[in-house]
N, C-alpha and C positions, 0 to 999 in steps of 0.2 A: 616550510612549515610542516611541522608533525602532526598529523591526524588520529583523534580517539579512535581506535581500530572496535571499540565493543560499545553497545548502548544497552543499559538495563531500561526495562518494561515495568512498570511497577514495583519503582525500587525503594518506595515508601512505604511497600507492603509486606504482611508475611512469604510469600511467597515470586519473588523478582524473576523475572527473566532475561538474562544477559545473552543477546547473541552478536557477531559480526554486523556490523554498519555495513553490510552491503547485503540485502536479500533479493529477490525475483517474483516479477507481480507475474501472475499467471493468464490473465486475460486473454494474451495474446495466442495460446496454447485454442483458442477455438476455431469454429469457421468462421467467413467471413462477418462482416459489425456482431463479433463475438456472440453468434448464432451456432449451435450443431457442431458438428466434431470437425477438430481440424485437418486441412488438407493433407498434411502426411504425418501422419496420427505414430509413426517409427518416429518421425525427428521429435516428436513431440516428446514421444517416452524419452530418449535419449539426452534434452535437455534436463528434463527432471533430474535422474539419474546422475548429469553431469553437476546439477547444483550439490547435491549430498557429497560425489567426489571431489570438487573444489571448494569445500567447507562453507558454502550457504547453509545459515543455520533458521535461515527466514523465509518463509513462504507465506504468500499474501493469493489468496483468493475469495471466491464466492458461491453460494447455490445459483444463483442466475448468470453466469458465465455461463453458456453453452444452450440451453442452463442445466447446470447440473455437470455438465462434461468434465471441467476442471480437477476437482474432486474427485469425479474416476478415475481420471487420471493419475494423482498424485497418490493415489491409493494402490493403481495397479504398480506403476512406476517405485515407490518409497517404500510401502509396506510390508513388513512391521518399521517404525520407524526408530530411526538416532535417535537416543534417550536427548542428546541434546537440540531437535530440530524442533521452532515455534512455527506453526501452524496459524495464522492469522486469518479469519471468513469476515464475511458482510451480512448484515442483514438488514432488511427494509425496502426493499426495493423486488420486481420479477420483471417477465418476460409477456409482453403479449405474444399473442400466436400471429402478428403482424411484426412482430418481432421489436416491438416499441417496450422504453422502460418505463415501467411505473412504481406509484408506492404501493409497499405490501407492509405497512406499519402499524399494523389496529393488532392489541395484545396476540390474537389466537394467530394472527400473519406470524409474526414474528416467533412465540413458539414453533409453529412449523416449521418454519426456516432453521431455527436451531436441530430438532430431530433431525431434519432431513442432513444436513450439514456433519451432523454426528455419523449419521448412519453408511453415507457414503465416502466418509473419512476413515470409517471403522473405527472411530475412537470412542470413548465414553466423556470426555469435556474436550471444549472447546478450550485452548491457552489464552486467545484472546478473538475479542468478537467487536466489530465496529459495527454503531449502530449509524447506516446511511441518511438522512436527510433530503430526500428527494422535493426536486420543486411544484411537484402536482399533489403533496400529500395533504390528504384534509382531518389527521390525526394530532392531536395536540402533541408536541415534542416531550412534554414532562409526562402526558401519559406514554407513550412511546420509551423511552428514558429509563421510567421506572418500573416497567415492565422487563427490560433489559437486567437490571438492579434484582427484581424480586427471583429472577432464571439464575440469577448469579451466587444467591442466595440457596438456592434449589441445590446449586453444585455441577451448573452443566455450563457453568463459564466460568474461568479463571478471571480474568481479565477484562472490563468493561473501558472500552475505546469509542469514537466520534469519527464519524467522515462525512464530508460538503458539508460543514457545518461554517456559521455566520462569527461573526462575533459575539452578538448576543445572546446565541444558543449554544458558547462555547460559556461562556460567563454563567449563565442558567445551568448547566448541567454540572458545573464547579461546586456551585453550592447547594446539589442535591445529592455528589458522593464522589467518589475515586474514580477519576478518569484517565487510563494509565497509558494512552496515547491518541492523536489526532493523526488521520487521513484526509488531507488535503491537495489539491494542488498546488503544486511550488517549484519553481526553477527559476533557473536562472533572467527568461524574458517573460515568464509566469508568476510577477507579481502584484497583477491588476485582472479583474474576473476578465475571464474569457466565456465561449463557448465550447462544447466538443457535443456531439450526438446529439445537439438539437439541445442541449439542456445546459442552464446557465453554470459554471462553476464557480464556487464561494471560496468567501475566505480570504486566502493569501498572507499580506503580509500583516495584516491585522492580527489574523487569528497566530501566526506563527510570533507575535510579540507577545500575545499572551502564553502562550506554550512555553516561551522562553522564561518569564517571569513565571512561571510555575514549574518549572523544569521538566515538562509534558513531551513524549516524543513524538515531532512530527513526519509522517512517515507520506513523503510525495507522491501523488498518481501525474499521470501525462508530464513528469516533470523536463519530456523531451519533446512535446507536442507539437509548441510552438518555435522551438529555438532551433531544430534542425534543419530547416526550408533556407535559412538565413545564413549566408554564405560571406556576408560583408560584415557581420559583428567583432565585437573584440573576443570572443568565446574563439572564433576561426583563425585570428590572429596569434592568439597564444596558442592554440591548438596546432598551428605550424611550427612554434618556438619548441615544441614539444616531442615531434612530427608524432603526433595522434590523431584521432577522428577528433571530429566534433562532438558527436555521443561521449565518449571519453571524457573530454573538458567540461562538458556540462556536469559528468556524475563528479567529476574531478571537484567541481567549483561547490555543489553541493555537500559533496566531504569535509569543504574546506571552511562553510559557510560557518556553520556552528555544531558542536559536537551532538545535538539534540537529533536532528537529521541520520535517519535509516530510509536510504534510498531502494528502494524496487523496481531497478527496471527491467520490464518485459520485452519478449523475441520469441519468435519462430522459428528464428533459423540460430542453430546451435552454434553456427560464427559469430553472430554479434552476439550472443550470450557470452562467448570467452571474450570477444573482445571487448562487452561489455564491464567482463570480471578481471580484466587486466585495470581497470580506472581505480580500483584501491591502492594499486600501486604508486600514482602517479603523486609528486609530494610540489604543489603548486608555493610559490613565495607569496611574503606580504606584497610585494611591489606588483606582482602576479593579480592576486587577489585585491589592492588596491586600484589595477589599473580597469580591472576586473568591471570594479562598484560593484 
């Protein structure tokens, strides 16, 4: 099977964004439960770097990575950047000084998160901004939403996107304006909520059948969380047919899934980032993919 090598962003709008179906979540670029700077803060630069040389044109981070480290990162690392490279951040969510996450989603939160996001990117707009859903917030999501909408409006976002969001709060933010992609979790044994960090993750494959009937990008987190531990599935049976990892056949199976899918997976170690970015190569069959499910 032949895989869409490119996903537009907002391709119902004036201004789309086409890049590579394969980008790099950056998360893992910190210290330990994505606190403070990471342990060798050289390999850290050098992944960067290395995404720009092997044509990643997609970067997905946040102001509460690190917090804040990410983004220095990608600034010290990238900058000035590829007229062609998307910048993707989060907002809604920080950092206790316990190092616990929480919502930071009441309008003035959420401006600041965009400044600060601006300021340590060195950019002057955002290309696209996910507004996070967190499960402790006591902010109504439409006022949250359209506060997002009115910033966008201002000029300091291109692009207005969703992550951890439900079904229903994918349905509610449809018909309140252009939603030009969703952050969800989604893999291949990640289509039923799970946990990670102590906090529930939504969605799945609900939200990604709406996306699909809207032709919305779904762009995956942890979508290797669960499925790696798991050494008896059929992911690790084809994955010998292959002789690849299993990380491999997982990004493999998501390339394959539906062209809507811009996978991000994140690393530390500059080996599984290549051998993460070898998985676009891999051209899985229908019998593959059927045996798959």
């Amino acid at each position: 099977m032949k895989i869409k090598k490119t996903i537009t962003i907002g391709a119902d709008t004036k201004n789309p964004l086409t890049v590579k179906r394969l980008g790099y979540g950056t998360m893992r670029l910190t210290g330990e439960h994505v606190w403070g700077e990471p342990e060798n803060r050289v390999e850290a630069l050098e992944i960067l770097k290395a995404t720009s040389e092997n044509g990643i044109q997609f970067l997905d981070t946040a102001d509460y990575y690190g917090a804040d480290v990410t983004n220095r990162l990608i600034a010290e690392a990238l900058h000035p950047y590829k007229n062609d490279l998307v910048i993707c951040t989060k907002v809604g969510a920080d950092r206790g000084a316990d190092k616990s996450w929480r919502a930071f989603d009441k309008p003035e939160n959420l401006r600041t998160s965009i400044d600060t996001n601006l300021k340590t990117l060195k950019i002057e707009q955002m290309q696209l901004v996910h507004f996070r859903v967190m499960p402790d917030s006591v902010t109504p999501f439409e006022e949250s939403l359209n506060t997002m909408f009115e910033i966008q409006k201002e000029g300091k976002i291109l692009h207005v996107g969703l992550s951890n969001v439900n079904e229903e709060e994918l349905n509610t933010a449809l018909n309140m304006g252009s939603i030009a992609s969703v952050e969800n979790a989604f893999g291949y044994e990640q289509r039923t909520t799970f946990s990670v960090y102590g906090q529930e993750v939504r969605g799945m494959q609900e939200v990604m059948e709406i996306c699909n009937e809207n032709r919305i990008p779904m762009i995956p987190f942890f979508s290797l969380q669960s499925s790696l531990p798991n050494t008896e599935n059929k992911i690790a049976e084809v994955a010998k047919k292959y002789n690849t990892t299993a990380a491999q056949l997982n990004l493999a199976w998501l390339l394959h899934y539906n062209d809507l899918i811009l996978p991000i997976p994140g690393t530390s170690k500059l080996s599984h980032f290549k051998e993460n970015s070898e998985a676009f190569n891999i051209a899985l069959s229908e019998e593959d993919m059927a045996f798959l499910g």
